[in-house]
N, C-alpha and C positions, 0 to 999 in steps of 0.2 A: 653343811658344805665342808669338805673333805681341803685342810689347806697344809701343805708339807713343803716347807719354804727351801727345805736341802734340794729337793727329788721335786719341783713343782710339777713335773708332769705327770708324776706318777699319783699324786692327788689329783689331777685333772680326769686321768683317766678313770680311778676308779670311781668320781663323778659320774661318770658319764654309764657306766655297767650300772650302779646303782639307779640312776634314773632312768634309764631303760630297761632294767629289771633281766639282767644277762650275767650277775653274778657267777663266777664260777663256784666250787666246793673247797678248791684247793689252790693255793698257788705256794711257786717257791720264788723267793725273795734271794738273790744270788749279787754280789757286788764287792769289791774291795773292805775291810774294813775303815767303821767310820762317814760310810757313805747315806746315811739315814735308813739304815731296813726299817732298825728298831722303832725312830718317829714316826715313819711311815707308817709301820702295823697298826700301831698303838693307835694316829687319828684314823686310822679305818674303822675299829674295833671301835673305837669311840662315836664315830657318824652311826654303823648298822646300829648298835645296841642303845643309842638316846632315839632312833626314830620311834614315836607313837602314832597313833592315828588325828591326834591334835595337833603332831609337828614333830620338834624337837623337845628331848627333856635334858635342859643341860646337866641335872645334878647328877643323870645317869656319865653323861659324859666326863663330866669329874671324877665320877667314881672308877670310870676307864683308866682312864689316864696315873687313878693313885693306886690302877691294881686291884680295886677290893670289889669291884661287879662282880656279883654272881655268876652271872654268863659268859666270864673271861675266862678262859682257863692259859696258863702259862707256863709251858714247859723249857725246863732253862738246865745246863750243864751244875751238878754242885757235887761234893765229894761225896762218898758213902755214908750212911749216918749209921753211929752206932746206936741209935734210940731214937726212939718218935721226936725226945722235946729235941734233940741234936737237929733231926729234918726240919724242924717248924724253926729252929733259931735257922737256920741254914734260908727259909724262904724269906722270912723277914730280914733277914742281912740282905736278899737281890733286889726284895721291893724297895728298900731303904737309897739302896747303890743307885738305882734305876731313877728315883725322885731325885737323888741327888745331883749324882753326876750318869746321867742318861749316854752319854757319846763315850765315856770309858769302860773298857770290859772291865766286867763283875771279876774280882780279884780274890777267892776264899784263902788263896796262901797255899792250898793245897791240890791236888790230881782231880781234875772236875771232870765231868760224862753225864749225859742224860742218860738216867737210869733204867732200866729195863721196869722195875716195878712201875715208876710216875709214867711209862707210855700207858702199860697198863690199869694204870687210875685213870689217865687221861682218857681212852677209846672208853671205859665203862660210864666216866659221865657225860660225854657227848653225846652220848645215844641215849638221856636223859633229857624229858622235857622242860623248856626254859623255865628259870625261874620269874622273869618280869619278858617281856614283850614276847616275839619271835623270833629269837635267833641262839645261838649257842656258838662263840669263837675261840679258839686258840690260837695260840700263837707259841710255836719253839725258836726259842733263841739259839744260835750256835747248832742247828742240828746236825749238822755232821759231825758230832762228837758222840752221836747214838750206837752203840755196836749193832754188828749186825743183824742177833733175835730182834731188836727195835724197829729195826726196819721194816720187818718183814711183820710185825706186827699192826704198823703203819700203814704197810701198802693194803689190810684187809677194810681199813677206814675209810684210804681213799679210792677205793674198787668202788665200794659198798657207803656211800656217808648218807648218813641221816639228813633229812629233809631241814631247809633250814638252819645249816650249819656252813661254821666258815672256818676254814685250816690256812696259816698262814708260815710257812716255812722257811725261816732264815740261815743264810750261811755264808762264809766267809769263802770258803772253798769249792766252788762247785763239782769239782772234776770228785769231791768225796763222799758227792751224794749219790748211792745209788741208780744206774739207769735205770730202772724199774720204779724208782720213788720220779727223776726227772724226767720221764715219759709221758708221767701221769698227772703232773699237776703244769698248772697253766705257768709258765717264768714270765720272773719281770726282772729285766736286770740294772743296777743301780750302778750307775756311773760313778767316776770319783770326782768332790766336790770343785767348783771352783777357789781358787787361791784367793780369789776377790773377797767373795763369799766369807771363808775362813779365816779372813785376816778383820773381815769387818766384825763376824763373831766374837774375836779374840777381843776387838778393842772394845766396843758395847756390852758383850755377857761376862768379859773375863778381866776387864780393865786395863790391859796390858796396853807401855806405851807403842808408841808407832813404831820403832826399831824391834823391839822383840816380836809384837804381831808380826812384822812383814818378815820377819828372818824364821820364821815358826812356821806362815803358812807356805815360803816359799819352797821349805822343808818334806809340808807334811806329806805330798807326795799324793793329795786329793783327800785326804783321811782327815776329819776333824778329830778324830779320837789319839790321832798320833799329832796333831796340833797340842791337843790338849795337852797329852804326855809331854810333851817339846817345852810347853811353857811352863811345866808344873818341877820340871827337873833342873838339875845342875849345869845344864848344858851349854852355858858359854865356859862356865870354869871347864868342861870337859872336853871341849873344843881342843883348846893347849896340850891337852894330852894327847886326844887325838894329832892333830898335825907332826908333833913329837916321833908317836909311834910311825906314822907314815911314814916318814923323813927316816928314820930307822931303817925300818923294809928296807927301800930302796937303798939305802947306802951299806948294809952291814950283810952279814952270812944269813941265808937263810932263820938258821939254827940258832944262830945270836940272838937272831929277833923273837925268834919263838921264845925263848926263855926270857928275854925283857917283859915280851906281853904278856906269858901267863904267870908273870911277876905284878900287872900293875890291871888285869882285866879279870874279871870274877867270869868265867862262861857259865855259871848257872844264871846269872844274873841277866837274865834277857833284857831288860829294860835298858840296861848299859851297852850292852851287846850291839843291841838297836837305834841305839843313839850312836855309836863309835861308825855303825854300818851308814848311819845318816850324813856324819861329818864328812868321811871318805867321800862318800855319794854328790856334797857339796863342792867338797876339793876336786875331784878328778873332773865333777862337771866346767869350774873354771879352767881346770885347764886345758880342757880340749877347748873351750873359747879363746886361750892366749893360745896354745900352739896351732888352732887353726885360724889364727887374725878375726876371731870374731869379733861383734862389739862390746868395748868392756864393761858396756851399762849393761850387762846381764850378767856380770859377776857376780855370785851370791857374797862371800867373804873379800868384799873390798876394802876392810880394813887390816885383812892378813896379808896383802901383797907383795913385801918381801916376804914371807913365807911362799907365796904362791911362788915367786921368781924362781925359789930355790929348788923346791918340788918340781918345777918343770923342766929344770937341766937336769935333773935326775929321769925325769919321766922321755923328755925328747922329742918328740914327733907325738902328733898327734891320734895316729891309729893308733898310738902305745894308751892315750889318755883314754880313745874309744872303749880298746879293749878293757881297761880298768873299769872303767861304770860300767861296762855291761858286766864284769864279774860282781860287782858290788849287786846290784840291781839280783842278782842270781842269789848271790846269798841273801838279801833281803827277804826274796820267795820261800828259800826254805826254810827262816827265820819261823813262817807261820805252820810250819810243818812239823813232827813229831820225829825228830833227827837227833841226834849227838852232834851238839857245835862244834867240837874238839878239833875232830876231823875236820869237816866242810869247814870251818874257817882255816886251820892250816892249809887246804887245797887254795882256797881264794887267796890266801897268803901268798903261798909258790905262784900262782897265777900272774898276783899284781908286780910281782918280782922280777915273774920273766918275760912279763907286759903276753902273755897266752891272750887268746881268743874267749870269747866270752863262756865261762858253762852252760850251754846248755836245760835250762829247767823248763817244763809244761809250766802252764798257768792251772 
């Protein structure tokens, strides 16, 4: 029995395909980051490959779950390798990340992509009979990091897949997955987690007291993996800076600010980037509560409230507060996209400045 306590309906479901023997070949797995693709796949991949004709074999299932089943195969983003032992240290560094810290992306430090080669190891061992029961699954993590010949190598699998075979494709991005790959495989899409949820993981798997959980998940914006990030970093000391810089913006020249900021923020430093885009995201949200009289028991940061006071005679009215989170919110988005911060954050800059209408971004 299929049990995925993030997404529980998505374990219910493929319950139910599984015992009515309607299995598809392909599905793409498409949702926010954070949102459990990964757990998801993994107990799938874990239920087909421990069934026998006696029941279940858990040890199979263990062996899912630690990555080393024969009949898994697992296609994941990692940089280029200069040499065989460099690929084989490179797998063992994801299986390692993955047992460890499963809900944080795999982090090599350097320019990762599914490889053109590993699709093509990939299609030549699935069409390869199983080595212990009947079935043969992958799973690609991050696929939309495939270049193009990938895809197209891809789509000759899912045209054509071997009998008894399961393809399970994850992605942070959907609008980056080919419509020709998304035509063709069945989607399932993964909502973002609850805050409840997330704050009870924090306290139980992560130990964190009650003030940091609830200020983490109220944060993470549905994402456990940006929970996790939230609680693992600096970010109340980074907080102070943050409100600092805002409070800046709004009060000084453009140009002034800009050179304070790229005095005290690293933009290759995404992780910072993404916390400072979070703070903001915090701030502007209270203040469109205080300049729209909402109630104040939804203020995240109630222990900054003279700062908030002061930020919101700067900010004024509340469509000014609107417009800010929706800019914040926009640069968040294309936080996950392959952009030069530089720019896009000075744009959101000017923006939050002259309190502009939101940018614009697809999902």
């Amino acid at each position: 029995m299929i049990e995925t306590q993030i997404q529980p309906r998505v374990g219910e479901m493929f319950n139910r395909l599984i015992e009515n023997d309607r299995l598809a070949s392909s599905y793409l797995f498409y949702g926010p980051p954070g949102s459990g693709k990964w757990q998801a796949a993994v107990e799938i991949a874990a239920e087909i490959l421990s069934k026998t004709d006696d029941g279940y074999d858990e040890s199979s299932a263990m062996r899912v779950r630690k990555l080393v089943h024969p009949d898994l195969m697992v296609v994941f983003p990692m940089p280029a390798p200069k040499k065989e032992e460099e690929k084989r240290e490179f797998i063992n560094f994801f299986k390692e990340w993955k047992l460890e810290k499963p809900f944080l992306p795999v982090d090599f430090g350097r320019v990762s992509n599914i490889l053109k080669e590993n699709v093509r190891n990939f299609q030549q061992n699935l069409y390869k009979s199983p080595v212990e029961g009947g079935y043969r699954v992958a799973i690609f993590e991050k696929a939309e990091t495939m270049p193009r010949t990938s895809f197209d190598i891809l789509l000759k699998t899912i045209e054509e897949p071997p009998p008894n075979s399961l393809l399970m494709l994850l992605t942070d991005n959907f609008d980056r997955m080919p419509e020709t790959i998304r035509s063709r495989c069945q989607k399932i899409r993964f909502k973002r987690v609850s805050p409840d949820f997330i704050r009870q993981y924090l306290l139980e798997e992560k130990g964190l007291d009650e003030r940091k959980a609830d200020f983490a998940a109220s944060l993470a914006s549905g994402s456990i993996s940006r929970a996790e990030q939230l609680a693992e970093s600096d970010f109340f000391e980074e907080r102070d800076t943050a409100i600092m810089l805002l409070g800046y913006l709004l009060s000084h020249p453009l140009e002034t600010f800009w050179t304070e900021f790229l005095g005290l923020v690293n933009l290759r430093d995404k992780a910072r980037l993404e916390n400072l885009m979070t703070i903001w995201q915090t701030l502007y949200h209270d203040l469109a509560i205080m300049l729209g009289e909402g109630d104040d028991k939804h203020i995240i940061n109630k222990d900054q409230m003279k700062a908030l006071r002061k930020l919101a005679g700067r900010v004024r009215e509340f469509e000014n507060a609107r417009n800010g989170l929706g800019n914040i919110l926009a640069m968040q988005k294309l936080s996950y996209r392959n952009i030069n911060p530089q720019p896009a954050m000075f744009e959101i800059a000017q923006r939050l400045k002259e309190h502009q209408p939101p940018l614009q971004i697809r999902d």
